[in-house]
PDB file with one MODEL, atoms N, CA, C and O in Angstrom:
MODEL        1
ATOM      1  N   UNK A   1      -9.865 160.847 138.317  1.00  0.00           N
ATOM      2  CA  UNK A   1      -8.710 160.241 138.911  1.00  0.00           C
ATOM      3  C   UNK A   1      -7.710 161.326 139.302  1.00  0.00           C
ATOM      4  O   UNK A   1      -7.751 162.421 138.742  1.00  0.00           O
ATOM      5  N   UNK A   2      -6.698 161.017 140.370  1.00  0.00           N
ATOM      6  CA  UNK A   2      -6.306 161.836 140.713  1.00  0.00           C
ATOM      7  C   UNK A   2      -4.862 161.792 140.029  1.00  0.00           C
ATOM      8  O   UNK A   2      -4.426 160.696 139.675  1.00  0.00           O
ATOM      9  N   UNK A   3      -3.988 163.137 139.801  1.00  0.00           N
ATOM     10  CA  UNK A   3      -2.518 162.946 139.292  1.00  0.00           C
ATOM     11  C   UNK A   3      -1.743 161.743 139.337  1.00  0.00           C
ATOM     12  O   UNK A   3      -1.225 160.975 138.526  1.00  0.00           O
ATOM     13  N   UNK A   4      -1.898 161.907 141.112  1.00  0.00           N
ATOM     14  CA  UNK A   4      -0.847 160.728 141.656  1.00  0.00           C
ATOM     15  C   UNK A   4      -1.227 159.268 141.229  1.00  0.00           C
ATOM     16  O   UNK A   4      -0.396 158.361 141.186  1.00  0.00           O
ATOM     17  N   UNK A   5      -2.403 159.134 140.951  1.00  0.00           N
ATOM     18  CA  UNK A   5      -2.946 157.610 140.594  1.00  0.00           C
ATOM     19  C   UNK A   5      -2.264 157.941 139.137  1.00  0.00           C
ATOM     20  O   UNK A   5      -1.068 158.189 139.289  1.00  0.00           O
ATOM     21  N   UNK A   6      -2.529 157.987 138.284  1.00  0.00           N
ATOM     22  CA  UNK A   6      -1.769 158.376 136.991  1.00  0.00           C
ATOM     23  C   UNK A   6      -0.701 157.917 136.321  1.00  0.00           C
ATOM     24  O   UNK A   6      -0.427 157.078 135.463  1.00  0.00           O
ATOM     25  N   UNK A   7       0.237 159.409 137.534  1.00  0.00           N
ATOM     26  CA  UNK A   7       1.949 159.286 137.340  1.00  0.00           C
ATOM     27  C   UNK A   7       1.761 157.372 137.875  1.00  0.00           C
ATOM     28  O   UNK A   7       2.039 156.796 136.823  1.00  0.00           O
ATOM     29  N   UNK A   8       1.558 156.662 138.557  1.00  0.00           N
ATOM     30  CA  UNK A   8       1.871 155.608 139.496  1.00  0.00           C
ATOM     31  C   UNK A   8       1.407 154.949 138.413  1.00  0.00           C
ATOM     32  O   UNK A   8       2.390 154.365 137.957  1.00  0.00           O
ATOM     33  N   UNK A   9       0.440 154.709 137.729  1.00  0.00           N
ATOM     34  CA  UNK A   9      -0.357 153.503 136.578  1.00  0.00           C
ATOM     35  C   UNK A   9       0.916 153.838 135.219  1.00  0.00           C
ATOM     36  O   UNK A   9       1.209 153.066 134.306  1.00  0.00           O
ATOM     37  N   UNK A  10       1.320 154.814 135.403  1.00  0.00           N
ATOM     38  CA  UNK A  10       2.169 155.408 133.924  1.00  0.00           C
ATOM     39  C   UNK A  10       3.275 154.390 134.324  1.00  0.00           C
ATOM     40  O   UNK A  10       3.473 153.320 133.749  1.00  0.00           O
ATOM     41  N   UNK A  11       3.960 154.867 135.379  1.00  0.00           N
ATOM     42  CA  UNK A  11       4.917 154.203 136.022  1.00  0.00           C
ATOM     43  C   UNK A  11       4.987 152.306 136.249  1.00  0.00           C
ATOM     44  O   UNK A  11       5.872 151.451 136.264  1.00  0.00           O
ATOM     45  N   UNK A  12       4.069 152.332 136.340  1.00  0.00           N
ATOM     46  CA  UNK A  12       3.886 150.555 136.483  1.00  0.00           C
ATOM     47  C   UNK A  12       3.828 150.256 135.003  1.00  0.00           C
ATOM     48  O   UNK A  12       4.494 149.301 134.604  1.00  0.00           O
ATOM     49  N   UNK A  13       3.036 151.031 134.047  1.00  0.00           N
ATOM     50  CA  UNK A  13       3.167 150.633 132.557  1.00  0.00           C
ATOM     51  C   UNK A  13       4.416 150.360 132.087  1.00  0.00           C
ATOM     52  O   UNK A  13       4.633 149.284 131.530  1.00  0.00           O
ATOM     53  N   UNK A  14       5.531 151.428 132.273  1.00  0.00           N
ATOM     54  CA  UNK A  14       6.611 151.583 132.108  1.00  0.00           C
ATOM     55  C   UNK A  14       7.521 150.785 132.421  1.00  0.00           C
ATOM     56  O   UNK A  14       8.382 150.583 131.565  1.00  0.00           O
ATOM     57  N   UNK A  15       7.596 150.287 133.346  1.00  0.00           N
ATOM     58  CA  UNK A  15       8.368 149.218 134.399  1.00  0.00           C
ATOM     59  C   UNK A  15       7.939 147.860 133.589  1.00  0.00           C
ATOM     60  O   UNK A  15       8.744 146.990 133.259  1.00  0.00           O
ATOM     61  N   UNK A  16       6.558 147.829 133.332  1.00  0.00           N
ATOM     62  CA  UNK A  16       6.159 146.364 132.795  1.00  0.00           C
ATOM     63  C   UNK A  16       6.667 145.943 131.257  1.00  0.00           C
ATOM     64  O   UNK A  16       6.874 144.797 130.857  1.00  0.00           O
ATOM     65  N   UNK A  17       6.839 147.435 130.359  1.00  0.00           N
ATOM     66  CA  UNK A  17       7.522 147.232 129.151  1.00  0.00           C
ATOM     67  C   UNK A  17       9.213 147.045 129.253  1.00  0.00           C
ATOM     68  O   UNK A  17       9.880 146.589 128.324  1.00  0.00           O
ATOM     69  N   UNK A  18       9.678 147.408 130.332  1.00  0.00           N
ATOM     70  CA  UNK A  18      10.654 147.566 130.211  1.00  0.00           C
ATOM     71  C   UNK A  18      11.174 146.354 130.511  1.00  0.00           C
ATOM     72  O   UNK A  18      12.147 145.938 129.881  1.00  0.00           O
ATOM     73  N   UNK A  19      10.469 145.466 131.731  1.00  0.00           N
ATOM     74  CA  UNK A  19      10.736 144.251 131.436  1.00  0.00           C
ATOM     75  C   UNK A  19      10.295 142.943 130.783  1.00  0.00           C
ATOM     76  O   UNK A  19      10.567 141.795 131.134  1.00  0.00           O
ATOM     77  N   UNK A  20       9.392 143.460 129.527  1.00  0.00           N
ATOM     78  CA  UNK A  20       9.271 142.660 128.550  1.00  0.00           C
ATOM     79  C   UNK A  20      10.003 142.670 127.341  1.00  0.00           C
ATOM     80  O   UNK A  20      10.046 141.627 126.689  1.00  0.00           O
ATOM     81  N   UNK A  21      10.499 143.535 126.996  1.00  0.00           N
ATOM     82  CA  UNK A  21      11.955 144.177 126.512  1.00  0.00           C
ATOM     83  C   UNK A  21      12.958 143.484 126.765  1.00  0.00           C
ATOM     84  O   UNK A  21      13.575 142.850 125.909  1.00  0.00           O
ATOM     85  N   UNK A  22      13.409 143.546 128.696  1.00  0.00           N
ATOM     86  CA  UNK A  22      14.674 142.941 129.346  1.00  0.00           C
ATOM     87  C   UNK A  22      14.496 141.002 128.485  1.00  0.00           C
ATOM     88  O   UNK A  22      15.381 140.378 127.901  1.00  0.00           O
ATOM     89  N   UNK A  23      13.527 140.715 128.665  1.00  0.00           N
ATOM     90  CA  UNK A  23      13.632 139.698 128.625  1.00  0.00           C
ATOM     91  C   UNK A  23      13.156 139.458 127.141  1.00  0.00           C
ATOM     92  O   UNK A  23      12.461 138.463 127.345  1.00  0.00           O
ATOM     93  N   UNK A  24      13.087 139.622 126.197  1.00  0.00           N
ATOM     94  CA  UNK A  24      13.017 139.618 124.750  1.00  0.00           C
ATOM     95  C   UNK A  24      14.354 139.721 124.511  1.00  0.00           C
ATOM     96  O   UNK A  24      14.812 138.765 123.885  1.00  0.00           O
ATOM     97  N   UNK A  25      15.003 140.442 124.763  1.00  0.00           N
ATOM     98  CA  UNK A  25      16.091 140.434 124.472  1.00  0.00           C
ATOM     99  C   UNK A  25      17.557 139.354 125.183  1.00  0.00           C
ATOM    100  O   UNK A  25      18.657 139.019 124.743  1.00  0.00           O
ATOM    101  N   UNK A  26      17.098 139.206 125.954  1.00  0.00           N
ATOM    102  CA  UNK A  26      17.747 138.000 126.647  1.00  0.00           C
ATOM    103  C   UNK A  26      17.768 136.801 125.884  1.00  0.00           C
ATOM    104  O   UNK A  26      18.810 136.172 125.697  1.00  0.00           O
ATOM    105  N   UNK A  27      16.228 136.323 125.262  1.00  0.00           N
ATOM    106  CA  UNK A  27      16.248 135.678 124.920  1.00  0.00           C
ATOM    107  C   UNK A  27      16.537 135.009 123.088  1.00  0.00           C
ATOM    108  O   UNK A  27      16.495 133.964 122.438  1.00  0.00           O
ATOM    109  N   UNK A  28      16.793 136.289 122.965  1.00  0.00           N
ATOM    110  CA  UNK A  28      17.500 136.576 121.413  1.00  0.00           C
ATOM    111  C   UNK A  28      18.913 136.584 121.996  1.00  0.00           C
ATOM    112  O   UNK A  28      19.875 136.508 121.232  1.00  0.00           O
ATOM    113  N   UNK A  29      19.008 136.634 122.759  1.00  0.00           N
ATOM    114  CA  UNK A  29      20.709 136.456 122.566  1.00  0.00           C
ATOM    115  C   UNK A  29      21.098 134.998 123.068  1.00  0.00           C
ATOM    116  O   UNK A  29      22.060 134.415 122.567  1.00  0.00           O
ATOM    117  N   UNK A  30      20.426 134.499 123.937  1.00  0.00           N
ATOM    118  CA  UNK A  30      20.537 133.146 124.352  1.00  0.00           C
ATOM    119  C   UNK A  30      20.456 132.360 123.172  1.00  0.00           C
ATOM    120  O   UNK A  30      21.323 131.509 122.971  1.00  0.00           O
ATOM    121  N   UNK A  31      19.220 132.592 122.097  1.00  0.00           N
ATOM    122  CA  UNK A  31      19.146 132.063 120.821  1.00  0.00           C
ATOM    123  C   UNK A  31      20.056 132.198 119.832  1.00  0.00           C
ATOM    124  O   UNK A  31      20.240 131.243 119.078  1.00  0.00           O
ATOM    125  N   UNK A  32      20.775 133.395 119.665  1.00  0.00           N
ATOM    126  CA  UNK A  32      22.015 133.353 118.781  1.00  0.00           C
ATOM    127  C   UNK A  32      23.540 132.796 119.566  1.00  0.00           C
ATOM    128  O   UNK A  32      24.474 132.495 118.823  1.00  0.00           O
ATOM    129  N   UNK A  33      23.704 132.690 121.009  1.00  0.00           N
ATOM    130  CA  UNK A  33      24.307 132.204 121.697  1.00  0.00           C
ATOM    131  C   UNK A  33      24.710 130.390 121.073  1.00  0.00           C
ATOM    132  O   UNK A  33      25.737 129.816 120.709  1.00  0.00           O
ATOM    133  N   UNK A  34      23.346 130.033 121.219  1.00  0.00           N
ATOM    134  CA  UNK A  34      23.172 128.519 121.168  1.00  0.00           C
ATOM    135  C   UNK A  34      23.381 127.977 119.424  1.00  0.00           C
ATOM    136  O   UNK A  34      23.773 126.903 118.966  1.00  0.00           O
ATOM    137  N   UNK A  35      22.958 129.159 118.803  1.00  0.00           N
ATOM    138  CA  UNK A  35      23.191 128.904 117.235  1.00  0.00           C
ATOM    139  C   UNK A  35      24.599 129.084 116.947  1.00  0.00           C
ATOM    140  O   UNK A  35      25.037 128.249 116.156  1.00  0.00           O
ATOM    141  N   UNK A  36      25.530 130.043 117.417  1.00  0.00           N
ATOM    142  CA  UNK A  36      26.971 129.877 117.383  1.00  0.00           C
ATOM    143  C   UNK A  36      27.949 128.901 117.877  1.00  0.00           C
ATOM    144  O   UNK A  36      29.138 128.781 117.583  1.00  0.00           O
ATOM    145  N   UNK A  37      26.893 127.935 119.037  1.00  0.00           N
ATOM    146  CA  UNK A  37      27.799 126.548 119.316  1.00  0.00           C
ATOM    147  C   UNK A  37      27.695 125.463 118.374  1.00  0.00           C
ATOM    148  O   UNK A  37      28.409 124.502 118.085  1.00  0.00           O
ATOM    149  N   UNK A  38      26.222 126.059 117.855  1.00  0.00           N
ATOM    150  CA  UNK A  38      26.002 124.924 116.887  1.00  0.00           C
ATOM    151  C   UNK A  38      26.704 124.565 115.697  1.00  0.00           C
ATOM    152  O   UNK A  38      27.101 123.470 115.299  1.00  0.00           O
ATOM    153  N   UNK A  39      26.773 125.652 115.236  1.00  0.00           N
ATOM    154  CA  UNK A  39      27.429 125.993 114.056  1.00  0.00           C
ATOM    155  C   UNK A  39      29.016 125.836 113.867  1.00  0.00           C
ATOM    156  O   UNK A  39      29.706 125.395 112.948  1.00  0.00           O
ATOM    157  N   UNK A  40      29.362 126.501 115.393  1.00  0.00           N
ATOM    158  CA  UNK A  40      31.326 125.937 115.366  1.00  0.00           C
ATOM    159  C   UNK A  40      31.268 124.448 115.817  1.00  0.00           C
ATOM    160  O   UNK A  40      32.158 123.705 115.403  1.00  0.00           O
ATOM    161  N   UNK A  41      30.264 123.930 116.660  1.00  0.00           N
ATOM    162  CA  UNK A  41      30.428 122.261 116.307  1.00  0.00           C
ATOM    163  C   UNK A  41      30.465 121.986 115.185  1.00  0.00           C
ATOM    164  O   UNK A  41      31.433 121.336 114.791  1.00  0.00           O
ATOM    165  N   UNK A  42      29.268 122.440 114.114  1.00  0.00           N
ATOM    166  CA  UNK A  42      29.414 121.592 112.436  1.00  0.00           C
ATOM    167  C   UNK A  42      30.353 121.787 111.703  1.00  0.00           C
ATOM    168  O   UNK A  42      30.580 120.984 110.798  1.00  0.00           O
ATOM    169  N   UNK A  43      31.367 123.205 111.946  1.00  0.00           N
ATOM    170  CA  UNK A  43      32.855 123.284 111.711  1.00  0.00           C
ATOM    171  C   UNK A  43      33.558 122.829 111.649  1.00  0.00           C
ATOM    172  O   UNK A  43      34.423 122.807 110.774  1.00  0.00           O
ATOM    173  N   UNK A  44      33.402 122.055 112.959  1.00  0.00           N
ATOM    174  CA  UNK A  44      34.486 121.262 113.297  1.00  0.00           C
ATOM    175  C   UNK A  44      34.733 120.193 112.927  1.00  0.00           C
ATOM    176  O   UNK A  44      35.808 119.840 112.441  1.00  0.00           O
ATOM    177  N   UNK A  45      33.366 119.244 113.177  1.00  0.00           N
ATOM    178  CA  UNK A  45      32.497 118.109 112.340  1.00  0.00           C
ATOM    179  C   UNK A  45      33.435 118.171 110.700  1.00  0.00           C
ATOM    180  O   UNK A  45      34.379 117.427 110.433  1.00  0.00           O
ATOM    181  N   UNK A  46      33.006 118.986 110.003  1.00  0.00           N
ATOM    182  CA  UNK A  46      32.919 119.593 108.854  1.00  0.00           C
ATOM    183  C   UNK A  46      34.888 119.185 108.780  1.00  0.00           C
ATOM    184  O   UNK A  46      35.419 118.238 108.198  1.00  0.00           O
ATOM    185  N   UNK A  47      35.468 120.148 109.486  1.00  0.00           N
ATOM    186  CA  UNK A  47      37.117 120.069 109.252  1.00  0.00           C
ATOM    187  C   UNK A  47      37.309 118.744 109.801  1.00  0.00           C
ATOM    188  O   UNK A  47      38.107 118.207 109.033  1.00  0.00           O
ATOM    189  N   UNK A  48      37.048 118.050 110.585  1.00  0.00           N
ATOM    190  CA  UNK A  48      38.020 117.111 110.768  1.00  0.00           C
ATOM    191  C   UNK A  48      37.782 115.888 109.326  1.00  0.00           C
ATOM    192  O   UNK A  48      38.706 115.162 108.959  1.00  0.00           O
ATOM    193  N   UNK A  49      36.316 115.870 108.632  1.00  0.00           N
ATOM    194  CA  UNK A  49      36.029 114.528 107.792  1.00  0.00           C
ATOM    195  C   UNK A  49      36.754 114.994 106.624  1.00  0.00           C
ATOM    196  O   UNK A  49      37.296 114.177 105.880  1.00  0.00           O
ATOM    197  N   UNK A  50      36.807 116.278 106.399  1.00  0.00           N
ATOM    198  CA  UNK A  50      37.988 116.968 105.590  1.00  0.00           C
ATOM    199  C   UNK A  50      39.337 116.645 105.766  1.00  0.00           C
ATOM    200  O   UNK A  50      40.084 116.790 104.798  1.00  0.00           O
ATOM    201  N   UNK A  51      39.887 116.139 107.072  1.00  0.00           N
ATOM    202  CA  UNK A  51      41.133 116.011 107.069  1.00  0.00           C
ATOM    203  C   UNK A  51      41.002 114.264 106.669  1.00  0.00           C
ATOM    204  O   UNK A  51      41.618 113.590 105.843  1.00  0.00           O
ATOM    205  N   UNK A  52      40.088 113.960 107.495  1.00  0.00           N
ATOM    206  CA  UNK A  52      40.210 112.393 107.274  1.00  0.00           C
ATOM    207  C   UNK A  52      40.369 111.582 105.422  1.00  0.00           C
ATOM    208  O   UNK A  52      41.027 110.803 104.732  1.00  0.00           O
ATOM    209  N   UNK A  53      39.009 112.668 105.435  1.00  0.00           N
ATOM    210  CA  UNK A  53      39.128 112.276 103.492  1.00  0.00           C
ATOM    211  C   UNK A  53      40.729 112.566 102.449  1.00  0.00           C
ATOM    212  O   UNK A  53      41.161 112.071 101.408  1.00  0.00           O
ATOM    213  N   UNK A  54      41.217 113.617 103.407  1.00  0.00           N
ATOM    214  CA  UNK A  54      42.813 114.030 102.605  1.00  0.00           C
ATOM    215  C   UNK A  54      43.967 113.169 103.072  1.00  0.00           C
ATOM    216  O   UNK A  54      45.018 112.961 102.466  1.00  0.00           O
ATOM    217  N   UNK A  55      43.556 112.658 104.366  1.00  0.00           N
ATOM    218  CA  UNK A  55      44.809 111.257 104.646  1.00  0.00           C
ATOM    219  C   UNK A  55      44.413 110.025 104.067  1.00  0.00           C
ATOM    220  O   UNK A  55      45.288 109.173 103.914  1.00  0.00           O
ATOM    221  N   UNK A  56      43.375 109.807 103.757  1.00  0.00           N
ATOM    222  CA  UNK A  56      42.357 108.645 102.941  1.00  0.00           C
ATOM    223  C   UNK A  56      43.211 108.347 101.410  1.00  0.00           C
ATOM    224  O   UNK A  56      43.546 107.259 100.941  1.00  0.00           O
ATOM    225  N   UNK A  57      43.477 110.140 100.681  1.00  0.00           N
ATOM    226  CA  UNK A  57      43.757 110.382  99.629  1.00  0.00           C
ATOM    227  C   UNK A  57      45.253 110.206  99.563  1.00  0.00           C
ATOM    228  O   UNK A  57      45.860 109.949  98.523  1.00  0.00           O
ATOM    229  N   UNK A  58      45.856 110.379 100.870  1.00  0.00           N
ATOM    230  CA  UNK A  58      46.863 110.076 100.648  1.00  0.00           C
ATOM    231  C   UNK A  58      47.782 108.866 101.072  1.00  0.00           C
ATOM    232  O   UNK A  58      49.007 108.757 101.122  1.00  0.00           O
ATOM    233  N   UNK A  59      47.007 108.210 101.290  1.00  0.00           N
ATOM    234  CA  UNK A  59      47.275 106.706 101.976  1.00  0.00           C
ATOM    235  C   UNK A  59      46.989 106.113 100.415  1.00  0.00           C
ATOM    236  O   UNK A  59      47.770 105.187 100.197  1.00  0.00           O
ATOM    237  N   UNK A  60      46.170 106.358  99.363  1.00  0.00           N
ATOM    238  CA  UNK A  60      45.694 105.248  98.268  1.00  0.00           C
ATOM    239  C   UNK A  60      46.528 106.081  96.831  1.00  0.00           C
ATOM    240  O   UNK A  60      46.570 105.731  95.652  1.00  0.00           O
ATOM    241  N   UNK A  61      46.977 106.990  97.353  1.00  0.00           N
ATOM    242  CA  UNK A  61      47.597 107.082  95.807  1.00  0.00           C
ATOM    243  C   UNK A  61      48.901 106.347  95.614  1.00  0.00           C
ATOM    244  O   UNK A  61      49.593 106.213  96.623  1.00  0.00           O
ATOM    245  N   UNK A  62      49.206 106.004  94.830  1.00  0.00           N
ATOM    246  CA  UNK A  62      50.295 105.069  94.057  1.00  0.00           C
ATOM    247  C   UNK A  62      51.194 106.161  94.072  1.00  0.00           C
ATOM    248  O   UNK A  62      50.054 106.078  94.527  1.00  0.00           O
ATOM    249  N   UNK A  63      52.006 107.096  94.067  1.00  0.00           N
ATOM    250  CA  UNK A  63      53.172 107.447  94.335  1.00  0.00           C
ATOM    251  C   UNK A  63      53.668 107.850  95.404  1.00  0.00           C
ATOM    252  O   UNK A  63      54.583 108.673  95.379  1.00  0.00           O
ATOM    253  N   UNK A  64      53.241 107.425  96.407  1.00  0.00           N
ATOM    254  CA  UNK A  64      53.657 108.088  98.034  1.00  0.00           C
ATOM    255  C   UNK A  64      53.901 106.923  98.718  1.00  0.00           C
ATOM    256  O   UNK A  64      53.088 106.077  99.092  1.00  0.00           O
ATOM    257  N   UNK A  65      55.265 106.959  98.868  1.00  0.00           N
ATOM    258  CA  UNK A  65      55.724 106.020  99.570  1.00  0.00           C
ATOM    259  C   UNK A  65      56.036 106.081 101.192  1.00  0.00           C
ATOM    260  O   UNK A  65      56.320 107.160 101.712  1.00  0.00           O
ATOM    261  N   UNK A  66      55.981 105.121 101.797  1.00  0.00           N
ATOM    262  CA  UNK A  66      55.900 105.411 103.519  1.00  0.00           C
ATOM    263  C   UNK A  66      57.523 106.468 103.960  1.00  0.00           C
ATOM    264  O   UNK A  66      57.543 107.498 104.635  1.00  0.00           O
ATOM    265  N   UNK A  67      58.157 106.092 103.613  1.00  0.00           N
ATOM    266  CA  UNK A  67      59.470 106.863 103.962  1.00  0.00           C
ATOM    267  C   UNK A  67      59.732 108.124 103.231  1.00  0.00           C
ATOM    268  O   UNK A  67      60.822 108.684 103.124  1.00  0.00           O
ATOM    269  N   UNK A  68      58.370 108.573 102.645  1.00  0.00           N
ATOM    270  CA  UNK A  68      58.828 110.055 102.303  1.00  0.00           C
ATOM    271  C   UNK A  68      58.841 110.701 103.462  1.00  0.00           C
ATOM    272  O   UNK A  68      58.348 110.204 104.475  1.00  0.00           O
ATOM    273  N   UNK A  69      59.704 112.495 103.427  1.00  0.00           N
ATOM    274  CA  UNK A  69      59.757 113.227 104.616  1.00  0.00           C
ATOM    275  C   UNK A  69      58.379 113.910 104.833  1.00  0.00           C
ATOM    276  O   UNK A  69      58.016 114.198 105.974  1.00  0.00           O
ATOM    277  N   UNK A  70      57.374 114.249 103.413  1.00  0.00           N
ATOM    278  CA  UNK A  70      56.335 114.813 103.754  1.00  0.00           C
ATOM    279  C   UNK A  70      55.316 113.531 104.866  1.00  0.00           C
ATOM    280  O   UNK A  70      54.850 113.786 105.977  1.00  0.00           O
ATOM    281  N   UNK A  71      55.234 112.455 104.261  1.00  0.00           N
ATOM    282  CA  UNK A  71      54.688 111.575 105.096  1.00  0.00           C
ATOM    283  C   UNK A  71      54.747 111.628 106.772  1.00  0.00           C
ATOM    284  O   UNK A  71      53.787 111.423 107.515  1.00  0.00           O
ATOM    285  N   UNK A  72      56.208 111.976 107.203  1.00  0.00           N
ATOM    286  CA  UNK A  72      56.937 111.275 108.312  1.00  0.00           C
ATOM    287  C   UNK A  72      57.004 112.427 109.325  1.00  0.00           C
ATOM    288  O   UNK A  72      57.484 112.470 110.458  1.00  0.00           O
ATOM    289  N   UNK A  73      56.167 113.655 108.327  1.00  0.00           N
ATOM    290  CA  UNK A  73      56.227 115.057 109.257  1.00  0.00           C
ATOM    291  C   UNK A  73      57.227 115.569 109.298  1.00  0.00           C
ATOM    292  O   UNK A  73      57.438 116.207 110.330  1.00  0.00           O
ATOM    293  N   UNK A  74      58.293 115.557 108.262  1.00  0.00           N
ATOM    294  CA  UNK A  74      59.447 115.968 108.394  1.00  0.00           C
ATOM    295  C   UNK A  74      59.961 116.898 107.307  1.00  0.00           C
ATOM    296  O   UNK A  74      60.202 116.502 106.166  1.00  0.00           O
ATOM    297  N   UNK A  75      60.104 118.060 107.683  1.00  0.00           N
ATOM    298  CA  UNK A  75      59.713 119.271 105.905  1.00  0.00           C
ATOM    299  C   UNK A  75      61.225 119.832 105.987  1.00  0.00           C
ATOM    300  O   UNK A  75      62.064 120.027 106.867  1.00  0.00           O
ATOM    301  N   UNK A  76      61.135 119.956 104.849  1.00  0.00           N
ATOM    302  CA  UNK A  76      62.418 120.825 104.402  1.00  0.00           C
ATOM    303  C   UNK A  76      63.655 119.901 104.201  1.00  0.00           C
ATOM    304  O   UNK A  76      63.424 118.747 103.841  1.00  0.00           O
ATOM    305  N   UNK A  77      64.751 120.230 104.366  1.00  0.00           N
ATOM    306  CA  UNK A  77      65.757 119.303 103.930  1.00  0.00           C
ATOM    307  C   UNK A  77      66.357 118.402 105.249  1.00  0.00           C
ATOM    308  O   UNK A  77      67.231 117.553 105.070  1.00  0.00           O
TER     309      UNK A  77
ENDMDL
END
């Protein structure tokens, strides 16, 4: 075989890893992409049944009356 056939087969090898690479890696990031929406959705999920369960708690306890200022959003004096 001659040089030039060679360098040119080396060269096409090269080119072909490089874009199996490009795209391995694309697709690891698309995959951790999609796992970080997932995850700040279940966050969120997660905080709001948290808030719901703490107004729950504070709607049924026996010493909190409707006209307190913490109730009414109203802090300090």
């Amino acid at each position: 075989m001659r040089l030039s056939k060679l360098r040119g087969a080396a060269l096409l090898l090269a080119l072909w890893a490089l874009f199996l690479l490009a795209a391995l890696v694309m697709s690891w990031a698309l995959n951790i992409d999609s796992r970080l929406k997932i995850s700040g959705s279940e966050n969120r999920i997660l905080e709001a049944q948290a808030m719901a369960a703490s107004g729950a708690e504070v709607a049924m306890a026996p010493t909190i009356r409707p006209n307190l200022p913490n109730v009414q959003g109203r802090y300090g004096p």
